[in-house]
N, C-alpha and C positions, 0 to 999 in steps of 0.2 A: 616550298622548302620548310616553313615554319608550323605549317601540318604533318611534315613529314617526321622532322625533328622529335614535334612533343607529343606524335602519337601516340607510341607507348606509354608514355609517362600519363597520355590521358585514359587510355585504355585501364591499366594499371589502377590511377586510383578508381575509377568507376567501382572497378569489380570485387578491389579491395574496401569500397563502403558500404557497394552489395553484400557482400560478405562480414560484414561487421553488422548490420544493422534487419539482414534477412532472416536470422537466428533467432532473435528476440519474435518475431512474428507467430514463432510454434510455442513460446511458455505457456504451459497450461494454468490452472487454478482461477484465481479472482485476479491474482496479479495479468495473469495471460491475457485478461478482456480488455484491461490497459495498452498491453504491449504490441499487439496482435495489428490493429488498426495503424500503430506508429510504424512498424516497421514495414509492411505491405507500400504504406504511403509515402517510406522515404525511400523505398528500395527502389520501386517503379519513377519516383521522380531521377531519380538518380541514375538510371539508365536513361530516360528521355533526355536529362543532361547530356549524356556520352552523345547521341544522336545529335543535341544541335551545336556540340563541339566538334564534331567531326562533319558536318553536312553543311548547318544553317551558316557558323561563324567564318568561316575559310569562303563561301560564297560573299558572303556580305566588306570582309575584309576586302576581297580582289573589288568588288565595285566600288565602295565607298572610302576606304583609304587613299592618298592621294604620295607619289613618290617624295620623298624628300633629297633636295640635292644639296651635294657637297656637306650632307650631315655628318658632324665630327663628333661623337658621345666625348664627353668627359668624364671621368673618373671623380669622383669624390671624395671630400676627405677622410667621411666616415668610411666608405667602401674600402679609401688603403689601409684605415685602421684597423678593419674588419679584418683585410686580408693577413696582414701583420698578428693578428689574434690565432688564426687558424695555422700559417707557418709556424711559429711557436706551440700549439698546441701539438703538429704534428712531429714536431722537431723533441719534444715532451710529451707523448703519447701517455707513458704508462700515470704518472702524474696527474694527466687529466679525468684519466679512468678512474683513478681514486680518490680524487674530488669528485665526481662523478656519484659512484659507489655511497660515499659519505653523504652527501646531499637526498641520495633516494631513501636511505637508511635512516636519517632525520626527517624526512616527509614521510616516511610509515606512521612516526613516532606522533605526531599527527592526530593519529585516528583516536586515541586514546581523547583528546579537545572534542572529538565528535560526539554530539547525542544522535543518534538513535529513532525515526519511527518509519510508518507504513507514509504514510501523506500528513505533512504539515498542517497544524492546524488552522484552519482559515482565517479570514479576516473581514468577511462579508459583515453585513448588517443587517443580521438577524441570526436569533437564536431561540431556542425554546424552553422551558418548563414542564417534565412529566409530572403528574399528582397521584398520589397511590393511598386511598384511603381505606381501611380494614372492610372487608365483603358484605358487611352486614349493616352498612348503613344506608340513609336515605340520601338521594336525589339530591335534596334539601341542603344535608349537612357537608355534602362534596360542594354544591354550590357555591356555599358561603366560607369552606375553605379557602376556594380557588379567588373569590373575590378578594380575600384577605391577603393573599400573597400577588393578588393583580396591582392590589391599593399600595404594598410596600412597594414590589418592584418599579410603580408607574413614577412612586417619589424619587427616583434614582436618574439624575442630570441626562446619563447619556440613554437615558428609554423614551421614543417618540409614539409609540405608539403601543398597547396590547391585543389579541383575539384572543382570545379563553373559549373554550370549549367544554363541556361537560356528558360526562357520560359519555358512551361507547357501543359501541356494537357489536355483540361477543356471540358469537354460532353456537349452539348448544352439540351436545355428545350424538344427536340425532341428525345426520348429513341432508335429511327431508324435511326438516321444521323449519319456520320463519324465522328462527335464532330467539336471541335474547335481547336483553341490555346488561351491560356493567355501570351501575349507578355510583360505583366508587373510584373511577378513574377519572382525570379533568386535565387538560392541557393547555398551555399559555406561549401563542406563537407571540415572540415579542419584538420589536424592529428596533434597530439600534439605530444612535445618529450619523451620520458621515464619520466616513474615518479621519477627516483631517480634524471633527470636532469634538474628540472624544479620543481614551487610552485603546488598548488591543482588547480585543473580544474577551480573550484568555483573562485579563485581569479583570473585565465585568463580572465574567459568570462566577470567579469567584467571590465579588461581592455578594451575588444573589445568593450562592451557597451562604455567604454568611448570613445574610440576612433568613432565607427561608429556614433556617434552622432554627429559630426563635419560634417560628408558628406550630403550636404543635397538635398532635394527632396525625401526622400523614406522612409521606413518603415521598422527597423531594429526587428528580433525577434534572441536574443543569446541565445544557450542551447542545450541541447541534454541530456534528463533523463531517466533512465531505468524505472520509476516509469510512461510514461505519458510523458502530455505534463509537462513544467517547470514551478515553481513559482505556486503561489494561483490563480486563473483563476473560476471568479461566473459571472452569467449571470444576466442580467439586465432583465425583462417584463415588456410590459405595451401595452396598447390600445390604447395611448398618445403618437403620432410618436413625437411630438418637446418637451414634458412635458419631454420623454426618453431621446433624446438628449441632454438637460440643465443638464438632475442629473446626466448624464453620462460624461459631461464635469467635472460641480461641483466635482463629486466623485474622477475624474481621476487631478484636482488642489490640493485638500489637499491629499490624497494619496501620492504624489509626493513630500510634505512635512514633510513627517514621514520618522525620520531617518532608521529605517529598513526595508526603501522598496526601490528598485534597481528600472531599470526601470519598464516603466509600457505603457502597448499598450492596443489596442481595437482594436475587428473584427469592426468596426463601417466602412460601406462602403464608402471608398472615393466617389466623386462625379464624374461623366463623362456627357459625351456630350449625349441627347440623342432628337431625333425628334417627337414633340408635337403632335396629331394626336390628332384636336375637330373637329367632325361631325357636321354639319346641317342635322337634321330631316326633318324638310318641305323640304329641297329640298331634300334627301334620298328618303324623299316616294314619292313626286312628279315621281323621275326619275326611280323609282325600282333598287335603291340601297341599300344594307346592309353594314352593318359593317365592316361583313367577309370577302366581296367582295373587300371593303377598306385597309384590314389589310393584304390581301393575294398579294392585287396589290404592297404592298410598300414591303413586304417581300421577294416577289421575285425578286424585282427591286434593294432592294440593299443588302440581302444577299444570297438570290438563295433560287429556290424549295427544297422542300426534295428530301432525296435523291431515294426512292424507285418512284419518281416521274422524272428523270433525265433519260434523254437517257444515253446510255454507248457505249464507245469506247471499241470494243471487241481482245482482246490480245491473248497471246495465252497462259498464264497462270493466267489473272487476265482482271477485266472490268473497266476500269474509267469510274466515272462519269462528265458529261460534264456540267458545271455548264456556265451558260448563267445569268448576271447580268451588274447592270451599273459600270462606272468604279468610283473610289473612288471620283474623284471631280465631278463628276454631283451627287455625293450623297450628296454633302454641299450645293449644289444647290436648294434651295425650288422653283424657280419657276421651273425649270423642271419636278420635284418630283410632283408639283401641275398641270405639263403637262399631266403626264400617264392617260390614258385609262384606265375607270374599267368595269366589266362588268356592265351590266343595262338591264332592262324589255323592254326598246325602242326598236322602229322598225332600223331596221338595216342601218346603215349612219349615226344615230344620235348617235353618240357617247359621251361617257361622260366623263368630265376628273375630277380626284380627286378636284382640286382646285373649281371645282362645286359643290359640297357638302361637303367639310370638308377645314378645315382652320389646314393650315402646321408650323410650327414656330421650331426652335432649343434652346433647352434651357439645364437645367444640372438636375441631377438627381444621386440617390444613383445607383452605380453599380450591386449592389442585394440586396435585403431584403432577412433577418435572422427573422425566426420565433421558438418559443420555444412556447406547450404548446399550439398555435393556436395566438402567441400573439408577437405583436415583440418585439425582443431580438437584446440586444449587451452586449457581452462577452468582461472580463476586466483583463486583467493577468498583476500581479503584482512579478516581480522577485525581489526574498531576498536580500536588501543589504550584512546582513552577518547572521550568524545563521540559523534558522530551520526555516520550515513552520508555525509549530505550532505557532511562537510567531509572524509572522505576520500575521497571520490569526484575532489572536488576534487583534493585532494593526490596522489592516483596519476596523474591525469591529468596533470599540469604536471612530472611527472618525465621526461626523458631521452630517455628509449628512446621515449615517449610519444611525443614532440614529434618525433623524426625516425625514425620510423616507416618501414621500407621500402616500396616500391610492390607489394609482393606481397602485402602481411600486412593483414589486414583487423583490427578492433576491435568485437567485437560486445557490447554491454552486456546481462546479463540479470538471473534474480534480479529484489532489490529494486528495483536502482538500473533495473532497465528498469520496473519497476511503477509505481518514482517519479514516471518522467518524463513515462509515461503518464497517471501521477495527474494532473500538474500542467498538464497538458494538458487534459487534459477535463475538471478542474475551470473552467478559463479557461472554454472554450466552453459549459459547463454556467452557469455564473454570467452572460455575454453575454446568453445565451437566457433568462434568467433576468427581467435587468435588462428586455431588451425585450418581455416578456409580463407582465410588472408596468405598464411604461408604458402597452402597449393596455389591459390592462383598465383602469385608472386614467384614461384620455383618454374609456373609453367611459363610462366608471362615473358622473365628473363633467361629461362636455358640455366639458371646457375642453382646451386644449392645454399651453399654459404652466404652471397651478398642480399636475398632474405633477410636472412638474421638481421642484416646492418640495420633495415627499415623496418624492422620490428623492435629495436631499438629506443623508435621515438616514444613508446605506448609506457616504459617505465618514466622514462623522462618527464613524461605531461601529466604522472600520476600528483606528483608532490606539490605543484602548482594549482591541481583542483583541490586539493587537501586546504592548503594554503588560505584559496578562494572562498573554501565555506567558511572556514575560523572566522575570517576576516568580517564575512554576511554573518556571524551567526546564525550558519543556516545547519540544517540535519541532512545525517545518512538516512537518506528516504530514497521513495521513487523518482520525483525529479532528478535528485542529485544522479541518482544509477543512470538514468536517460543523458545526464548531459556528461557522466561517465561513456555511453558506447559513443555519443556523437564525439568527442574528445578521441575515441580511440581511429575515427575513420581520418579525422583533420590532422591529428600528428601523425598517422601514416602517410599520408598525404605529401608532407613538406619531405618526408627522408624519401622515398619516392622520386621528386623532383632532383633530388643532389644526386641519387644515385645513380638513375636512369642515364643524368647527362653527363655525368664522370665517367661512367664504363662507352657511352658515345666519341667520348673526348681521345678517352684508351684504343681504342677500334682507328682512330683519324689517326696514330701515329705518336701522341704524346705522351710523354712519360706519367706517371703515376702522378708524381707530386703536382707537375702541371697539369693533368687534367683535374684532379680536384680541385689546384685554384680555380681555374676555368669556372667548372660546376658552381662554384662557390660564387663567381664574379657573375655569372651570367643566372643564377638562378636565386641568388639571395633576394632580390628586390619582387619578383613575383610572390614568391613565400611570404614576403612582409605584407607583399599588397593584401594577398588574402588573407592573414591575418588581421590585418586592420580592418578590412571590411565584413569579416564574422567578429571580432569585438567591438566595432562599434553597433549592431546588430542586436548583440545583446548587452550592451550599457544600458539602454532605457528598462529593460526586467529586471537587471539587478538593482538599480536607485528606484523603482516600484513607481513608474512616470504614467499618467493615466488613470483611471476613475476605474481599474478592473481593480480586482486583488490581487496585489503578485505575489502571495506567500506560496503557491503552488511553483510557477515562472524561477524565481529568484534566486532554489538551490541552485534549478538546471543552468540558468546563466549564471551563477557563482563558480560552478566547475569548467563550464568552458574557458569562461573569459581568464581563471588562473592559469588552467593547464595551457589553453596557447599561449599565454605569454613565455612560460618557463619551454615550453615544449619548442616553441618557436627559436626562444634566444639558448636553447640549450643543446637542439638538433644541429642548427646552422656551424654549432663549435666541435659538439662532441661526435657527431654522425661521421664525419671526414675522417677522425680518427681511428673511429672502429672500423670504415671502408679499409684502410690497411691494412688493420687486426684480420678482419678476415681473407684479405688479398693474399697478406704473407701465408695464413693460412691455409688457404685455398693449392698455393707452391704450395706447402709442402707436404700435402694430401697428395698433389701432381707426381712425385717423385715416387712415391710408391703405388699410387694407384694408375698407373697406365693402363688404357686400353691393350685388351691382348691383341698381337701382332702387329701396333701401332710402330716398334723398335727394329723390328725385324724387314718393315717395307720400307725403314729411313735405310736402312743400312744398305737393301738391295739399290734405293737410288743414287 
């Protein structure tokens, strides 16, 4: 009888979690590879659920419960409070609705207290240091950089340990050579102390920002985010190599004047040394020179052939290649450079030398060009003085340069703040397709159209109480918080569900309206709280951050559950009853005009 009873209701919510949390599985982009894996895994448990509710728990009750006799329930005093709560509210229907109304429309107001990003910033123990030295230094002088910003950071109470690294490994323009090195890049993995002995990450690296600003010559980049790279970071276009340069100065002046932005750097290429190569045509073709011919003679001269072009020294496990070139000072040397031999069309003796057709000089130049789009690009990352992405995202945006933007220069968001937006995107459409696959099953489940509605209901209810929940955690509108937004939206469909399913049961058995919803009410309130208290206590230990993990990821998600059930919980149990007759009455009086055809015509023959 008691599997018979809450079948539907368990059928019901199965398919309605299926249906809430099976959608998020198809999000595409970077957010999708998040999403994809949660929803497959709660979709599948959660039917295995409906399996050992209808199979395993109905077997095991018949053996292992044992009858109880002459068992008398008693009532409680909260329970006739309770009831007394709900007769009066139904007795005051429209009243409650508009209390109702006013309470959702103050929990929006809400989001305005919310910051803003993709994934919270963590809180592990460890973080890093980039070093970015101009392209034309030594080995030597990145070194002793990096030592120098090792020696300050290492004086800093909450640093237990550094790695420094130096130099890099950079692939040359040739997809067949052994690569290169970058002798001007250096990086500092740093380990921080326990969290219970030391402040938030967030306010370390802003020390270090202060401090490595003092060292100078180089290029400091602080951070280490699980989310990406760190801080807001949008790319600049344009066609206009010095038009880009100016806005990207200009942008990166007032930027640095808004109090909520930390530092702030650019991929924008240092400048280095590089050697000027302009040809003479009339004498090219006078002497049967090319360009190639030009560009291959000074290539090999000062930094060697390729390598599938290299004799090898044969080992007896491995080949080197024997790289033949000049030695570093006759490569500052232009009149030598303007000595070499290239080939040429002449008869043999007459040899040509570079400085006979092309004019040599040394001057400075960007170290690489950054194209985005077909277009050149420089990339501007801005780290948060203090708070969330979202609000400076905001704030760089409304600055200046922003707002009158040239017609040339494009603004591309990437990074977070493009992850963000995407988040907040396919969460909308994820939660849509949500709500309307909840509704069909629910219209199929029950035969009706209208009492749907009633338990879709609970999903604005539990909005205001997760609102609530972050304020309260200081937590952000991130991905967690969205995650424990859909699990929010299966568990308050849930509890309306259970009232309604056994109210219109109640109706069907012969009792009137007002008593079946007590009913419903008397006999289904205390499971609804069960399970509420047993998913909020569940997630009290993520929210207080109990355990040696980080729960700054954890904390939004259980900040939003644990508020929206309680409001969603103690606000269904009052206000769901109510709307059941909103739409009851409704329901009449749709019946009066929309009768089935010939429904009138076969009462009348009987």
């Amino acid at each position: 009888e008691a599997a018979d009873e809450i079948g539907l209701a368990v059928v019901a919510t199965t398919f309605t979690l299926i249906a809430v949390f099976l959608p998020t599985a198809f999000m595409g982009g970077i957010v999708g590879q998040f999403f994809r894996q949660f929803g497959w895994t709660a979709a599948l448990s959660i039917f295995a659920s409906l399996m050992v509710a209808r199979l395993i728990t109905p077997m095991m009750a018949a053996y292992i419960l044992k009858p109880e006799k002459k068992h008398v329930e008693k009532q409680s005093a909260l329970m006739d409070w309770y009831l007394k709560v709900v007769s009066w509210t139904l007795d005051h229907r429209w009243i409650t609705i508009g209390a109702t109304l006013v309470l959702f429309v103050a929990s929006l107001a809400l989001v305005k207290l919310l910051p803003t990003s993709f994934i919270p910033d963590n809180d592990i123990d460890q973080t890093r240091v980039a070093i970015e030295l101009t392209p034309d230094v030594a080995l030597a002088d990145t070194e002793r950089v990096a030592a120098l910003a090792s020696e300050r950071i290492l004086a800093m109470p909450e640093v237990t340990n550094i790695f420094t690294s130096v130099g890099e490994a950079q692939a040359t323009m040739d997809s067949s050579s052994s690569g290169g090195k970058a002798e001007n890049i250096a990086g500092l993995d740093i380990v921080l102390a326990p969290r219970a002995e030391r402040g938030s990450k967030q306010e370390i690296e802003r020390k270090m920002s202060t401090i490595l600003a003092e060292v100078p010559g180089a290029r400091f980049t602080v951070g280490l985010s699980s989310g990406g790279e760190t801080g807001y970071n949008f790319s600049l276009t344009s066609t206009d190599p010095q038009l880009l340069e100016q806005t990207v100065q200009q942008m990166m002046l007032e930027i640095r004047e808004l109090p909520s932005a930390g530092a702030v750097t650019s991929d924008r290429s240092l400048p280095r040394q590089e050697l000027t190569v302009t040809p003479n045509r009339l004498a090219m073709a006078d002497k049967g020179v090319t360009t190639q011919d030009i560009a291959t003679t000074l290539r090999v001269a000062t930094v060697g052939d390729y390598e599938q072009r290299l004799s090898k020294l044969n080992l007896d496990t491995r080949q080197i290649p024997i790289v033949v070139r000049l030695p570093d000072i006759a490569k500052q040397n232009v009149s030598q450079l303007e000595g070499l031999y290239v080939p040429s069309t002449l008869p043999a003796g007459q040899g040509v030398r570079v400085g006979e057709v092309a004019t040599l000089d040394f001057g400075t130049g960007p170290a690489q060009i950054s194209r985005l789009d077909r277009e050149r690009a420089i990339s501007i990352t801005v780290q948060p003085a203090n708070g969330e992405l979202g609000d400076l995202v905001q704030a760089v945006k409304s600055i200046p340069s922003m707002q009158q933007l040239p017609a040339s220069i494009t603004i591309i968001d990437q990074g977070q703040a493009e992850n963000m937006a995407e988040l907040f995107s396919g969460f909308v459409i994820a939660m849509s397709v949500g709500v309307v696959c909840i509704l069909g099953v629910l219209i199929l489940l029950f035969g009706r159209i209208l009492q749907p509605f009633t338990i879709l209901m609970a999903l604005p209810l539990s909005i205001g109480g997760a609102f609530v929940g972050l304020v309260i955690t200081n937590s952000s509108l991130s991905m967690p918080s969205m995650i424990g937004f859909i699990m929010l939206m299966g568990i308050a469909t849930k509890n309306s569900i259970l009232l309604v399913d056994y109210a219109l049961i109640a109706q069907r058995r012969g009792l009137t309206r007002f008593e079946a919803i007590i009913d419903a009410c008397r006999k289904r309130a205390r499971p609804i709280i069960m399970t509420t208290i047993a998913m909020g206590a569940g997630m009290l230990p993520l929210v207080f951050g109990w355990g040696d993990a980080d729960p700054t990821f954890r904390r939004p998600m259980a900040a939003a559950v644990l508020g929206g059930l309680v409001t969603s919980t103690l606000l269904s149990l009052v206000v769901i009853p109510v709307v059941y007759t909103l739409m009851d009455d409704l329901s009449g009086w749709f019946s009066k005009w929309l009768k089935p055809q010939g429904k009138g015509h076969s009462t009348t023959n009987q």
